[in-house]
Residue, then its C-alpha position, 0 to 999 in steps of 0.5 A: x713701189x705699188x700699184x692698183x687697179x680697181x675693176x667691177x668686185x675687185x681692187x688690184x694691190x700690186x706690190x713688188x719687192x721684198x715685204x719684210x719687217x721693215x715695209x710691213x706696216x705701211x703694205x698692211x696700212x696700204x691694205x687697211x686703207x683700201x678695204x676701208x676705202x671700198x668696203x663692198x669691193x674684193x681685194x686681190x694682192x697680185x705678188x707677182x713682183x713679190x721678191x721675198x716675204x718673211x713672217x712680218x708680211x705673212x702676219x699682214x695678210x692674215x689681219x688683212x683676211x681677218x678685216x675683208x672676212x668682217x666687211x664680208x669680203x674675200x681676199x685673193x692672192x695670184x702670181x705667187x713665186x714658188x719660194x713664197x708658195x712654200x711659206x703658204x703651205x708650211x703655215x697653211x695660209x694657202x687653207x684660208x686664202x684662194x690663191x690663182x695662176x694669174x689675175x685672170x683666173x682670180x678675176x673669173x673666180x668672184 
């Protein structure tokens, strides 16, 4: 269902399809367990498989930016569909978290 890539700084979370309710926790503990597991290493959620997100996702990535900031880390999101985009802006998770075109782009940011 995911996949991942660590580069130097970075480790890639690639989910796809829908995270909702249902599949949040085990996204989030996917997440927890990848901080955790490179506490010196940036995080960076490549959602460009993502089909939809509802608020029980959205919350996931908020207490994900909560861990990385106490490990003094950044989380980084790219790839974002314009459906969900317009959920970051409504709640203005895209204030908090840097968010790029593509992986590339976030790559060249850290």
């Amino acid at each position: 269902m995911r996949s991942s890539t660590l580069i130097p700084n970075i480790f890639t979370i690639a989910p796809c399809g829908i995270i909702n309710a249902a599949n949040a926790q085990n996204f989030e503990a996917q997440l927890v367990t990848t901080i955790e597991s490179y506490p010196e290493t940036n995080l960076l959620v490549d959602m460009e498989q993502v089909e939809f997100l509802d608020s029980a996702g959205l919350m996931v990535l908020v207490r994900t930016l909560r861990l990385a900031k106490t490990h003094e880390n950044l989380l980084l999101l790219c790839s974002v569909s314009p459906s969900i985009m317009i959920l970051f802006e409504l709640t203005q998770i895209d204030q908090a978290i840097s968010i790029f075109a593509d992986r590339e782009s976030a790559y060249a940011s850290v």
